[in-house]
Backbone as JSON Lines, residues from 0, in Angstrom:
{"i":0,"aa":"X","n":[-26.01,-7.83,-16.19],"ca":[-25.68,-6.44,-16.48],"c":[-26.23,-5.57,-15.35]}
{"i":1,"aa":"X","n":[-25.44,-4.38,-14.96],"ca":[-26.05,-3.41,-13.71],"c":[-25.51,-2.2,-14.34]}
{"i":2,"aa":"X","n":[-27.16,-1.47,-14.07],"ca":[-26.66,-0.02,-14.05],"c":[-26.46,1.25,-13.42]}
{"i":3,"aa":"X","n":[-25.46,1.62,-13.48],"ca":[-25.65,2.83,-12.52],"c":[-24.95,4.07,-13.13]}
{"i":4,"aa":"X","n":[-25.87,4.84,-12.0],"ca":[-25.25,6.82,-12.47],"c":[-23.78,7.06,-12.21]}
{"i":5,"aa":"X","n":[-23.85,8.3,-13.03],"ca":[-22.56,8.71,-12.85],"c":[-23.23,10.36,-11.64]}
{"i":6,"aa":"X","n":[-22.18,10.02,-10.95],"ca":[-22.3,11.59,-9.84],"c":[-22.3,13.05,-10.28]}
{"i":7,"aa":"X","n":[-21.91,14.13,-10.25],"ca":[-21.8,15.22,-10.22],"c":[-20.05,15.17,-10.45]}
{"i":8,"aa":"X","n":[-19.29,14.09,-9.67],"ca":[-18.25,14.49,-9.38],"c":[-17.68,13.27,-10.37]}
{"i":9,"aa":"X","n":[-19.12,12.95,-11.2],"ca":[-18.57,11.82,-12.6],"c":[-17.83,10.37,-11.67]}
{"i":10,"aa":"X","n":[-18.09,10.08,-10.83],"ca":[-17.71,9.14,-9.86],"c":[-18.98,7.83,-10.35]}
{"i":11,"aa":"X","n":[-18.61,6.72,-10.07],"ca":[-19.97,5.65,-10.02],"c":[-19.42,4.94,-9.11]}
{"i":12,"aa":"X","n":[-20.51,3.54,-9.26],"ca":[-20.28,2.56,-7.78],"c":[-20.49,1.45,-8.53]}
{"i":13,"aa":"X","n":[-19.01,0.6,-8.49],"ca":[-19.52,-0.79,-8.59],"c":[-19.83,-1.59,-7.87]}
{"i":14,"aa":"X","n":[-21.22,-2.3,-8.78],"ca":[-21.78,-3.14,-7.95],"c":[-21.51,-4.35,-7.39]}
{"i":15,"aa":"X","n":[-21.58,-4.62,-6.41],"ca":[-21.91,-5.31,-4.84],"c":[-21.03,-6.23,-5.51]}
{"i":16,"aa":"X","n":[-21.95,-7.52,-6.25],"ca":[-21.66,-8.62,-6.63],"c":[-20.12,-8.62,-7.73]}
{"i":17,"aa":"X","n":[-19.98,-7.35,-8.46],"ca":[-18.57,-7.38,-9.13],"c":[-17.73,-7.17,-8.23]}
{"i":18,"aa":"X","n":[-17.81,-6.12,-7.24],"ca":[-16.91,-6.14,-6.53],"c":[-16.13,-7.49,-5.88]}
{"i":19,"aa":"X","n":[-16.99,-8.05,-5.4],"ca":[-16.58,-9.32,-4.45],"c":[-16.45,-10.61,-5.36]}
{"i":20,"aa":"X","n":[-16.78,-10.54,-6.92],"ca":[-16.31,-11.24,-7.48],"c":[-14.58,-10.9,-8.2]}
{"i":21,"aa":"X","n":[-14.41,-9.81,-8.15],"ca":[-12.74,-9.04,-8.53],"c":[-12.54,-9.3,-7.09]}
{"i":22,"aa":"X","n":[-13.18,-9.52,-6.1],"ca":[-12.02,-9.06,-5.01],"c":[-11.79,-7.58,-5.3]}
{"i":23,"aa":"X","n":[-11.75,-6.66,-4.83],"ca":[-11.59,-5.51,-5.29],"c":[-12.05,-4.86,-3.67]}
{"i":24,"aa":"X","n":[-11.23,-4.59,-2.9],"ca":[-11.44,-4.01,-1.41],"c":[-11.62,-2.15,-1.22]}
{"i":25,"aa":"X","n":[-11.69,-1.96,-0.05],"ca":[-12.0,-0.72,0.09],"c":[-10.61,-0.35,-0.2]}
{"i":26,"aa":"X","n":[-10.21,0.95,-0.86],"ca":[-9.13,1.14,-0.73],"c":[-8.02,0.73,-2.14]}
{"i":27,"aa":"X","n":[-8.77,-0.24,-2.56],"ca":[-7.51,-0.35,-3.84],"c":[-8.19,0.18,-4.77]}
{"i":28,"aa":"X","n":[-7.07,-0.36,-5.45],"ca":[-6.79,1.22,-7.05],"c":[-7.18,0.14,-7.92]}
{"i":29,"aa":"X","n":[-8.5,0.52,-8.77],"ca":[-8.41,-0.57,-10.09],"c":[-7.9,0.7,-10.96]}
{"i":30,"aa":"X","n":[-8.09,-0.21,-12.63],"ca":[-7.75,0.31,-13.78],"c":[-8.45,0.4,-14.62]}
{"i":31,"aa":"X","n":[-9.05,1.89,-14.98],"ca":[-10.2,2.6,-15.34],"c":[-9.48,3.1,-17.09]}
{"i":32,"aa":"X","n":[-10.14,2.49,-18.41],"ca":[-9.45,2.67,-19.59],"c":[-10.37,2.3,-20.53]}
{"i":33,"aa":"X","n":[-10.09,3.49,-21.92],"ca":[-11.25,3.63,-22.78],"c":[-11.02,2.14,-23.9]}
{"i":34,"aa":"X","n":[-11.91,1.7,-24.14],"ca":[-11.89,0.68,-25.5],"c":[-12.74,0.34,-25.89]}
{"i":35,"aa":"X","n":[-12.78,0.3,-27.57],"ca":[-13.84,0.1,-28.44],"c":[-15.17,1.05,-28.01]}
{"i":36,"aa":"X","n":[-15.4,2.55,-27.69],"ca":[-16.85,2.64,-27.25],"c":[-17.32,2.35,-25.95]}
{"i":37,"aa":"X","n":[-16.48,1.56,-25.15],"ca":[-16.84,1.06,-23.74],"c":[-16.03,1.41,-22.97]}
{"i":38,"aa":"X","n":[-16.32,1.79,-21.32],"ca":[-15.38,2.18,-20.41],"c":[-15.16,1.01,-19.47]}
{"i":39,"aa":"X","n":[-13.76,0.26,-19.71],"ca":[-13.54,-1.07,-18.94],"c":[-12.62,-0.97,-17.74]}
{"i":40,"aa":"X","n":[-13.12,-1.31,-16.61],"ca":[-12.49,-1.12,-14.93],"c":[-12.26,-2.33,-15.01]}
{"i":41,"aa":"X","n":[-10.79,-2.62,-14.68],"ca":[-9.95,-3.77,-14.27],"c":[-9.69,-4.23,-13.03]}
{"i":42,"aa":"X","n":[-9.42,-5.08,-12.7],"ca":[-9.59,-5.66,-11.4],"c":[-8.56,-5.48,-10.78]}
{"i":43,"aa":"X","n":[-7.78,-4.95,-9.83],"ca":[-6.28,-4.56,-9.11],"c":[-5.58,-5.64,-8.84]}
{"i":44,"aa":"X","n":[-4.54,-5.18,-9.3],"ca":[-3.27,-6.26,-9.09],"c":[-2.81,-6.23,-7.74]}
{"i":45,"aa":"X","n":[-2.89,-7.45,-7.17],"ca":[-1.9,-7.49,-5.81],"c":[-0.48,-7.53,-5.7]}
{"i":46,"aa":"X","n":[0.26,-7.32,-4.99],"ca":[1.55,-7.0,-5.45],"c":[1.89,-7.02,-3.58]}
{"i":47,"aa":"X","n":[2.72,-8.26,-3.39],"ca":[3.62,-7.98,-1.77],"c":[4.04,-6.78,-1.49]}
{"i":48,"aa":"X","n":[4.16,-6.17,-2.12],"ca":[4.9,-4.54,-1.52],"c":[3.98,-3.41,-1.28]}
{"i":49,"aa":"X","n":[2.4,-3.85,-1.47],"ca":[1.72,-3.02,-1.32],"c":[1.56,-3.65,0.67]}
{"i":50,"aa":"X","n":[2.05,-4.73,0.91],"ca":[1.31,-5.11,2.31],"c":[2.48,-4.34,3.39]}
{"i":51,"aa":"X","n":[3.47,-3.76,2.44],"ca":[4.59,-3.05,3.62],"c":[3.93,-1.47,4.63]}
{"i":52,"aa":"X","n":[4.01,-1.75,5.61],"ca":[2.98,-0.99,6.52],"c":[1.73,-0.6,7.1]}
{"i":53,"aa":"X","n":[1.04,-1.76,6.76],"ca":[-0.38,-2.87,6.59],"c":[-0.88,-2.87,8.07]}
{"i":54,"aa":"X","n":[0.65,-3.72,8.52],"ca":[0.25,-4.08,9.96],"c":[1.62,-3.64,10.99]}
{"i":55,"aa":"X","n":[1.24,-2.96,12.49],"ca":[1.83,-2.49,13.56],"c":[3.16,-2.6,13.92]}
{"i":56,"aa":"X","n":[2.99,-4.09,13.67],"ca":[4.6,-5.29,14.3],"c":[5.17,-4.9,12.94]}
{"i":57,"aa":"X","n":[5.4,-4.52,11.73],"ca":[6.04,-4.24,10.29],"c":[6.61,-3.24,10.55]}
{"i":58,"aa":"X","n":[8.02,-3.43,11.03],"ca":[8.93,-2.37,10.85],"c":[9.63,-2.23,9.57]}
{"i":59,"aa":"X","n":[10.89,-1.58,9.58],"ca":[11.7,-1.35,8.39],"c":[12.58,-2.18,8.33]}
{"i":60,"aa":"X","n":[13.07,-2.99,9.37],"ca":[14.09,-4.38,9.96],"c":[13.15,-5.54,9.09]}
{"i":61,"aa":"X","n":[11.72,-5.45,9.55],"ca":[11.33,-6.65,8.8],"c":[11.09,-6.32,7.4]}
{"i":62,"aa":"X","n":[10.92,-4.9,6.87],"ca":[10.7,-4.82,5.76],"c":[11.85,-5.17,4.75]}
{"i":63,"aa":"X","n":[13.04,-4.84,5.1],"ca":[14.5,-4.86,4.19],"c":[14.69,-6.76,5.0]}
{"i":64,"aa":"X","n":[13.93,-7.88,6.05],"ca":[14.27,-8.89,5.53],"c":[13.51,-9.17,4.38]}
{"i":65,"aa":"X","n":[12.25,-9.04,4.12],"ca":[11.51,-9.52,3.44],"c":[11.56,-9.06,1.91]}
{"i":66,"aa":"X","n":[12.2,-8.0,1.8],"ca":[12.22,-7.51,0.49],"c":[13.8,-8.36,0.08]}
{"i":67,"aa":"X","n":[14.7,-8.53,0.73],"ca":[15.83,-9.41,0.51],"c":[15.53,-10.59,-0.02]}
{"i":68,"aa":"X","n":[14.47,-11.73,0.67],"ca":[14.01,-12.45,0.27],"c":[13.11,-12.55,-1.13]}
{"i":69,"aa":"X","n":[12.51,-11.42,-1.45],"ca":[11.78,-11.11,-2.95],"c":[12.8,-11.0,-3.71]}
{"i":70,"aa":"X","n":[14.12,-10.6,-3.25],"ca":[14.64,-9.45,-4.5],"c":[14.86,-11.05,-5.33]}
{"i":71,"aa":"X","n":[14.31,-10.62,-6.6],"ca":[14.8,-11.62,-7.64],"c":[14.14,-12.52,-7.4]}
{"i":72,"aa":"X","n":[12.45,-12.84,-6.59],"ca":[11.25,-13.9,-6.99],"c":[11.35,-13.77,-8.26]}
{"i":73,"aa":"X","n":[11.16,-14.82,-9.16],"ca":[10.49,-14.95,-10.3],"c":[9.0,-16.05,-10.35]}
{"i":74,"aa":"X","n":[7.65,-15.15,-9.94],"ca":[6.55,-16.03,-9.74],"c":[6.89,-17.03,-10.99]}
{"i":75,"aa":"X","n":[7.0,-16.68,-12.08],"ca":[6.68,-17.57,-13.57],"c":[7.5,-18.95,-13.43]}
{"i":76,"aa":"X","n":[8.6,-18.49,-12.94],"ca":[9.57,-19.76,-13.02],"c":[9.44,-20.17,-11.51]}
{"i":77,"aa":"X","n":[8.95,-20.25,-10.36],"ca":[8.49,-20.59,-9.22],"c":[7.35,-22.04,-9.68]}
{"i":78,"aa":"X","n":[6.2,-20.95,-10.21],"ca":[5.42,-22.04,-10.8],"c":[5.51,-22.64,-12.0]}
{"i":79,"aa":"X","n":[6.46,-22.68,-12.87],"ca":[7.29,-24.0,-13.81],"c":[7.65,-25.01,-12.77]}
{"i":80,"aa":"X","n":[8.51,-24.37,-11.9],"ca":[8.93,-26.0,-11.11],"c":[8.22,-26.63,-10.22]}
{"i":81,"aa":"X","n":[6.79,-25.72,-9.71],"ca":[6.01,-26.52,-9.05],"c":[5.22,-27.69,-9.95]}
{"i":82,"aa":"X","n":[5.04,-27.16,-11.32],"ca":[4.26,-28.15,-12.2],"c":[4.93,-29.24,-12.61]}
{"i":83,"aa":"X","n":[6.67,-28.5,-12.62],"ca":[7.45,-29.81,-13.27],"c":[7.39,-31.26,-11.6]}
{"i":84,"aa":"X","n":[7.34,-31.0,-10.6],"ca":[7.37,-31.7,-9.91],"c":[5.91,-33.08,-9.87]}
């Protein structure tokens, strides 16, 4: 268990070791939501479309190939047929 203040600006800091156990980087958005009496921060979802404009060489040519190639991933059924194999 760790504790910490809340700011002036009602802001806190999670600690060190949760962070890097969520993975949770500078910059992403977790999910901050009331339940039971307790205030529970969720760990951020990664999502390929957040990496569009990430890096230099990522134009809009490579962005519309790569989103062509997503359109219609289905992770769930991706990994059914990796297990069925």
């Amino acid at each position: 268990m760790y504790r910490t203040k809340v700011t002036r600006k009602g802001q806190i800091t999670i600690p060190k070791a949760i962070r890097e156990d969520l993975r949770i980087l500078v910059g992403d958005t977790v999910v901050v939501r009331r339940g039971a009496g307790k205030i529970i921060v969720e760990e951020p979802k990664k999502d390929i479309m957040e990496l569009f404009g990430k890096w230099k060489w990522f134009d809009s040519e490579m962005e519309n190939k790569i989103k062509s190639v997503w359109k219609g991933w289905d992770a769930k059924s991706m990994l059914r047929h990796k297990h069925d194999s």
